[in-house]
N, C-alpha and C positions, 0 to 999 in steps of 0.2 A: 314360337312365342307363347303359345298354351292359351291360347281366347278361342271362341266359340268360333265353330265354318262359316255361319250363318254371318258371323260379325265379320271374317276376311274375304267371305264372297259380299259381302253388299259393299266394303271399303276399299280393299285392295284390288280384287279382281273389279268387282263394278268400276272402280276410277280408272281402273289400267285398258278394261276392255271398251271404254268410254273416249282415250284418247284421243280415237280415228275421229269423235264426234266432233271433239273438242280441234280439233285441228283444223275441218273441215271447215268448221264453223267460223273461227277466228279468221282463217283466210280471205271465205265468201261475206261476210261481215265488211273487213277490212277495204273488198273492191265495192263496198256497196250494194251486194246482191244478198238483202236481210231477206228474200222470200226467200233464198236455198240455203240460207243459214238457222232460221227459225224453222222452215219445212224441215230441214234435216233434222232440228231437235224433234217436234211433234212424229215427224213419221218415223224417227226411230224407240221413240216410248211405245209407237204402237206395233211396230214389228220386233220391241222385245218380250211386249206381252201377249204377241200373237205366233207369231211367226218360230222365235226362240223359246219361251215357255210351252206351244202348244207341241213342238216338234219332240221337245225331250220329254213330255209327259206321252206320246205315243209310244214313245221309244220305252219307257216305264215308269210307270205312274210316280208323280214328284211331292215326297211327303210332306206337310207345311208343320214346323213343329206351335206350340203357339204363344213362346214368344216372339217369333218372329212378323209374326199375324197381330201383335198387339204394336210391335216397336217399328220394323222394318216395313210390312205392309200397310200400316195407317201413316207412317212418314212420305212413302212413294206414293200414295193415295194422294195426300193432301196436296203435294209440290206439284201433280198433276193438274187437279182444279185452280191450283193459286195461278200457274205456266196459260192456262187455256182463262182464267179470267185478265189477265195480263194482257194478254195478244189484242184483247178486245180494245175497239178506240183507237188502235197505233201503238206501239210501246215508245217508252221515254225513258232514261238515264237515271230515273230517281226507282222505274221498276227494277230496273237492271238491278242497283247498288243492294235494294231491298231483297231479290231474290238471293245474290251473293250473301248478305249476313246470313241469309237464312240457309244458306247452304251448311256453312261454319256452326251454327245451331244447334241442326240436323247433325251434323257427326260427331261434338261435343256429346250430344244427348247419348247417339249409340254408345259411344266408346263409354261413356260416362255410367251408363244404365246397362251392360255388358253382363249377362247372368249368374259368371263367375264361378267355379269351382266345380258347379251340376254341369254345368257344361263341357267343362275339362275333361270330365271324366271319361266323357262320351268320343274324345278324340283318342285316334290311335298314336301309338309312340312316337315321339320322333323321330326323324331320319338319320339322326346319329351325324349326318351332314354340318360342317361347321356352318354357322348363320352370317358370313360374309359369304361362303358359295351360292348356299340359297337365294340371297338378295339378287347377287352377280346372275343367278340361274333367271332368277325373274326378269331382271331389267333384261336379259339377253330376250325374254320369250315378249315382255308388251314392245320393244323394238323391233323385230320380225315382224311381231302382229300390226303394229304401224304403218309399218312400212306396205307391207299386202295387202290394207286396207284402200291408201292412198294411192297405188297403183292403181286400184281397181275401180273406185272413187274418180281418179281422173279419167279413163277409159270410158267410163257409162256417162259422163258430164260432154264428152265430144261425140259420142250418139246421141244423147239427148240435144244436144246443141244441131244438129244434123238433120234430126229428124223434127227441127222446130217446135218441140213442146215446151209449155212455162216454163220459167223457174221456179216457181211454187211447184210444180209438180214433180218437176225433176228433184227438188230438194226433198218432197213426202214420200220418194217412190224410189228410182236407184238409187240416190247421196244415201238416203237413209237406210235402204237393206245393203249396201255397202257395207256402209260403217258400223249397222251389227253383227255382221257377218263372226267377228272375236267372239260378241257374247253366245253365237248359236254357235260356234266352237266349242269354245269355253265351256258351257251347256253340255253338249253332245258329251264328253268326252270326261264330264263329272258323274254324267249319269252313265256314262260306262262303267266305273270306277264305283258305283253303288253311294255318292256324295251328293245325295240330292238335298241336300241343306247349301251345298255350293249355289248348286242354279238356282234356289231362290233366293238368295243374298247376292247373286250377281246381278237378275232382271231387275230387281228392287232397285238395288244402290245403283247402277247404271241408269234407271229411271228417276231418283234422285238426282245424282248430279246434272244426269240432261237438264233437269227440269229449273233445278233452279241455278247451277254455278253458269253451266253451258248457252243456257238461256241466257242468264243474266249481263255474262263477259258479252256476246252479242248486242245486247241491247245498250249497254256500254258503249261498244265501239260504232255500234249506226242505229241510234234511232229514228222512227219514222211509221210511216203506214207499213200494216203487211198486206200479202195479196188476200179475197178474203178464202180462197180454196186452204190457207193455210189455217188465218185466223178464224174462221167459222168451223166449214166442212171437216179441216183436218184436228180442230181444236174440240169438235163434238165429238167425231169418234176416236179422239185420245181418251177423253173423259167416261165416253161408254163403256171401251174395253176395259181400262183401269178399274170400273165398280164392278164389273163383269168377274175382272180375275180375281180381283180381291174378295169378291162372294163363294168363289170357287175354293180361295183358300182358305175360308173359314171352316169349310167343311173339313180340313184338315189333311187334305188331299188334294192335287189334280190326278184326273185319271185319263185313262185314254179315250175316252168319250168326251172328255171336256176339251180333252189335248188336240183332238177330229174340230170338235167345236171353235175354238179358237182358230186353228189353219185353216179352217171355211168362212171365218170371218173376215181374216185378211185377204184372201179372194177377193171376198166379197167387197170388202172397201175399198180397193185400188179405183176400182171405174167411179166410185164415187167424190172423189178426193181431186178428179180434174177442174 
């Protein structure tokens, strides 16, 4: 379709590799269990700016062009702080609906503000593939990815069920390195390919819609108190990492010292998040 990487990794790929969130969420939501559907949103914002950003910036350093640092990273920035001042109090159905427009917004704005033309140029030829295989080729690969998400998802939900831990923690800690499991795919495997405008347009837009659509449909379907390991603990070191990585990429660059620094952060936060 000839638009910027940066614009189909933060909207196609982010929404696609988003799913498993979105799915997870709507279900655990649905039974009532809003601390492993909201812990899934928070703790996967922070293992895809920890865990999936700093893994592929090891693997090679992840250039940040800077429009993406003005539109996509000030957008993820913001849905982060609005997401973690939300939780605060309990959420309620009037945050929920609010964070949904602002979702719809937020992607008007991209699509809308899209750089055009300088951009194009910078993309390789097309695949010469007609654009119904493509489509067909995509929906085959976020369906797989779905799917292996959810297997895997339900599998760590009957250890943690087992092994007696929260649901708030269960929700911040495997639900959510589960279900980013696509984006550090997704990640790995653009930075193979030398498309590091993918991975940040994927971690970005994936931390957008968590923040606000994924949040928001949650809040929608059960309002009420969250535990506070999600709404405090996990809702402060969402908002650290986020100002963390977006300072990173202002430099214009993640590199593999920062890529080290962010993987020692996730460490580092899991014990603290119980």
């Amino acid at each position: 379709m000839r638009v910027s990487a940066v614009l189909i990794g933060a909207v196609v790929i982010g929404f696609g590799t988003s799913l498993p969130e979105l799915l997870v969420t709507v279900v655990a939501a649905a039974e009532g269990a809003a601390d492993i559907a909201l812990g899934n949103v928070v703790g996967s914002n922070i293992a895809n700016l920890t865990l999936v950003l700093g893994s592929a910036a090891v693997l090679a350093p992840v250039a940040v062009a800077a429009p993406a640092i003005r539109r996509e990273a000030l957008i993820s920035l913001g849905a982060v702080i609005l997401l973690a001042i939300a939780l605060q109090a309990g959420v309620g159905r009037i945050e929920g609906a609010v964070l949904v427009v602002l979702l719809v917004a937020a992607l008007w704005f991209l699509i809308a503000t899209e750089p055009g033309d300088g951009a194009r140029e910078a993309l390789p030829e097309a695949s010469g593939r007609p654009l119904p295989f493509e489509i067909g080729r995509t929906l085959v690969g976020l369906v797989g990815t779905l799917v292996g998400a959810q297997l895997l998802v339900q599998g760590a939900r009957g250890v943690a069920d087992t092994a007696g831990l929260s649901e708030g923690f269960v929700g911040l800690t495997i639900v959510a390195v589960g279900t980013s499991l696509p984006e550090l795919f997704a990640a790995i495997q653009s930075g193979r390919r030398g498309h590091t405008e993918l991975i940040v347009g994927n971690v970005l837009g994936s931390n957008i819609f968590n923040s606000l659509g994924i949040a928001g449909i949650a809040m929608l379907i059960d309002p009420g108190q969250v535990a506070s390991n999600v709404s405090v603990n996990g809702a402060i070191a969402m908002v650290v990492i986020a100002v963390a990585a977006y300072a990173a990429m202002r430099r214009g660059r993640v590199g593999r010292v920062e890529g080290a620094g962010l993987l020692i952060a996730f460490a580092v936060l899991i014990p603290l998040l119980q």
